[in-house]
N, C-alpha and C positions, 0 to 999 in steps of 0.2 A: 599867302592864305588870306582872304579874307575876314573883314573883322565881323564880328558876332554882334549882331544887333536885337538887343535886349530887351525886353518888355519890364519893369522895376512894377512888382504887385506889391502893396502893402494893405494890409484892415486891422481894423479893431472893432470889438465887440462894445455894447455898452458896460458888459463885465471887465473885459479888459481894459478901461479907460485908469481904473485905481493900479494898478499893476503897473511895477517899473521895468524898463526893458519895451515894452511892447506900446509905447508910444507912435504914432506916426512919422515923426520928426525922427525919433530915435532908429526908428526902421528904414527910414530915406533913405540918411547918414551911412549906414552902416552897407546897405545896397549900393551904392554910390561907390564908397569905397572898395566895395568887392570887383564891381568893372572897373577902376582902374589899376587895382591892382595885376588884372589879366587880360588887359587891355579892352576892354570889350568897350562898345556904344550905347549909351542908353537912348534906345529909339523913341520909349515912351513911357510916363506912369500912369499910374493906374492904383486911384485909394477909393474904397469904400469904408465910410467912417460910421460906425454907429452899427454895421451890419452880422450877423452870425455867420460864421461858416459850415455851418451845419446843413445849409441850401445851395442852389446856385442863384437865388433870387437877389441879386447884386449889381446896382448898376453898372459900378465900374470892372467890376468881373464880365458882363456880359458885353460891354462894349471893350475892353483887351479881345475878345474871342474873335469877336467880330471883326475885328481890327490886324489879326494877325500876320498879315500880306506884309504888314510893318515892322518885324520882328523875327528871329530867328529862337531866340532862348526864352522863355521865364523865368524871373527871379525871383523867390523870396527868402523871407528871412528864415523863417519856421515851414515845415509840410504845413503844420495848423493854421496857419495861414490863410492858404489857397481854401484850405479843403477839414472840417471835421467831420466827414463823412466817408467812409471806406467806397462804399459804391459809386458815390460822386468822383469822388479819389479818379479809383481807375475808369470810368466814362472818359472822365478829362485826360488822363492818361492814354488811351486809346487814341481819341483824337489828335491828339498832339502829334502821336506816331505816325496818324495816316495822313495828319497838315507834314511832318518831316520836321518838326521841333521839337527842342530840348527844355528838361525842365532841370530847376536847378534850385537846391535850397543851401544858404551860403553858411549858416551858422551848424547845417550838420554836414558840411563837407561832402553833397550827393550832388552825381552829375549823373542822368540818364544819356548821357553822351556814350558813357559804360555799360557793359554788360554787367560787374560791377555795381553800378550805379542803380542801374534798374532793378537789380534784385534788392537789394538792400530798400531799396524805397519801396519797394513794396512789403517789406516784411514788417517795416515800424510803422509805417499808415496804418496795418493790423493790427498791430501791438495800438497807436492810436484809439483805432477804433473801438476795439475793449475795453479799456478807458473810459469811453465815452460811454456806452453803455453800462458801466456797470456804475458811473454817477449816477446815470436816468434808472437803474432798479434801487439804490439805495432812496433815491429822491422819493421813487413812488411809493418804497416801503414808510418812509417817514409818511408820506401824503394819506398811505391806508390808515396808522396806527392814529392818525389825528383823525380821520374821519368818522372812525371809530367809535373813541372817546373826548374829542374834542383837547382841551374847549377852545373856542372863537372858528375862525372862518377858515376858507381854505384857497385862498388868495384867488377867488375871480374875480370878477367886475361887478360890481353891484347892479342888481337886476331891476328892471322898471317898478319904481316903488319905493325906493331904498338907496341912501347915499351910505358913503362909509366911510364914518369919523371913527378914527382912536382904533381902529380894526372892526368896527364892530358895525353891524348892518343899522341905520335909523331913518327910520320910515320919511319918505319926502312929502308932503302931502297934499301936493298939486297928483303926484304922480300915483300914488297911494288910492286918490279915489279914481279914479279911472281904471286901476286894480279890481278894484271892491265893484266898481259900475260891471266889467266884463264876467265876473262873476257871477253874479245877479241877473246879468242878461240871461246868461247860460241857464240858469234855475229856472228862468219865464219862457225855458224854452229856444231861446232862438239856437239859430246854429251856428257854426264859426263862421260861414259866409256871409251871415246877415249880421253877425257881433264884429267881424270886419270891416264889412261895408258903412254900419252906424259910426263906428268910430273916425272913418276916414271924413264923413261925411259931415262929424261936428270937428273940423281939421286937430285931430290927437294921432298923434306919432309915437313911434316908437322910441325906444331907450337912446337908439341913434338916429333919430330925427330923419326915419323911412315910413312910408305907408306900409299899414295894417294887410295882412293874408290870414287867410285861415290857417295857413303852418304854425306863422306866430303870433295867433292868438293862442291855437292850442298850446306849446309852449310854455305861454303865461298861466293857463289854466292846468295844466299839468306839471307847475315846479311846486314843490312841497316848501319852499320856502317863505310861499306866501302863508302858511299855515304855520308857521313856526321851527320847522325843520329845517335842515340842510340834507344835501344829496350830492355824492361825490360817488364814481365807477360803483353803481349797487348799491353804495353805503348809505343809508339813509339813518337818521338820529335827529332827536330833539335839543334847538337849540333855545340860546337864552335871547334872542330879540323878539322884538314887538313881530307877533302876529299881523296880516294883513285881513285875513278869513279865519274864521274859525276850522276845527280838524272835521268839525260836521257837515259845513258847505264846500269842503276839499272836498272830503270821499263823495260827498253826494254828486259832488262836477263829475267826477271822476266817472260812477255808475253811469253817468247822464253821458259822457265821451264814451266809454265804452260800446254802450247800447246803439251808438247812432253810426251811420255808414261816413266813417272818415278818411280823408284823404291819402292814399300809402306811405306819404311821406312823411304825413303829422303821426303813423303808428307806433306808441311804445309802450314798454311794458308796464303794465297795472300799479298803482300806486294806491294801497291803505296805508293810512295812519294811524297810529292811536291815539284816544286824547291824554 
């Protein structure tokens, strides 16, 4: 019989990096050990460090697939591993069956070598995936009830204007007037084409150091944050940092966007404040 040449997968998350057990080294180890104990070859590893298994967006996951002419089995340590995603799951699972390879996770004892095997792994990747999902509804329940009633922020990125110290949004003020300038423009009238093109033209960039569109100008002139607000799925509420515009020159951008023929892709839904 033929020996069994092995693919060895191992990741971590950057959440999983505090976690014992689920080290890289620790996952090698323990793979390593699993082929020889049943004689198998290890034809190749395969770590993606740093990455979630939630996608298949994974270097080293995507070059193992690719690579598979070099291998007969998959190994890892956990299903959660390869895969926290049900439908990712069985995609890869499918494949494997019509490349004629086995997959195999060594700490819960499953070999799709089995009929056995294949049922059972498909029942706990479900059981997984509920799991997982019902983190992401508590998560967002938390994310609603803080949007709500606050207070402080709700963990994005600080938007063109605004750095964020101690949790809290404070005004940058290189970036700040440039803020206040497209504002202003918008009130004398111009459009986002031409509030685009002026901006590109005195070389100011974006938050991430890209040229000005009219998408994301609009954007900027459609986030209630620059007004003292925050806005999370619907939730809109008054927060506690420095103002960029007043709630008088928002809503009036806002009439001034609405009224004029804008781009389908800059269209969202109306935004009043109150002061």
């Amino acid at each position: 019989m033929p020996t069994v040449r092995v693919a060895i997968y191992t990741r971590v998350s950057t959440e999983d990096q505090a976690k014992q057990g689920f080290s890289l080294e620790a996952q090698r180890e323990r793979l390593e050990a699993y082929c020889l104990a049943r004689d198998w070859s290890v034809a190749a590893k395969y770590i993606d460090d740093g990455h979630s298994g939630r996608n298949v967006r994974r270097p080293a996951y995507q070059r193992m697939m690719a690579e598979r002419d070099q291998w007969d089995a998959l190994l890892v340590i956990k299903m959660d591993r390869i895969h926290r995603n049900s439908r990712n799951f069985m995609e890869m699972m499918e494949n494997l069956r019509e490349w004629g390879k086995d997959f195999v996770s060594a700490s819960e004892s499953l070999d799709t070598s089995t009929a056995m095997g294949r049922f059972v792994m498909d029942i706990i990747q479900r059981i997984a995936q509920l799991e997982s999902e019902q983190i992401g509804e508590r998560v967002y329940m938390g994310m609603s009830q803080k949007a709500k009633v606050g207070p402080g922020i709700l963990g994005f990125h600080p938007p063109l204007g605004y750095e964020l110290t101690g949790g809290r949004l404070v005004p940058n003020a290189a970036e700040a007037e440039v803020v206040r300038e497209m504002f202003m423009l918008c009130l004398d009238g111009r459009t986002l084409e031409e509030i685009a093109s002026d901006l590109n033209a005195a070389g100011q960039t974006t938050k991430r150091d890209t040229a000005w569109t009219p998408v994301k100008v609009h954007r900027i002139l459609h986030n209630p944050v620059y007004a003292g607000h925050l806005r999370w799925d619907g939730f809109v509420r008054k927060s506690d940092h420095e103002p960029l515009v007043t709630v008088d020159a928002f809503n009036a951008v806002q009439g001034l966007l609405r009224s004029r023929a804008l781009l389908s892709t800059a269209r969202s839904p109306p935004v009043h404040l109150e002061a």
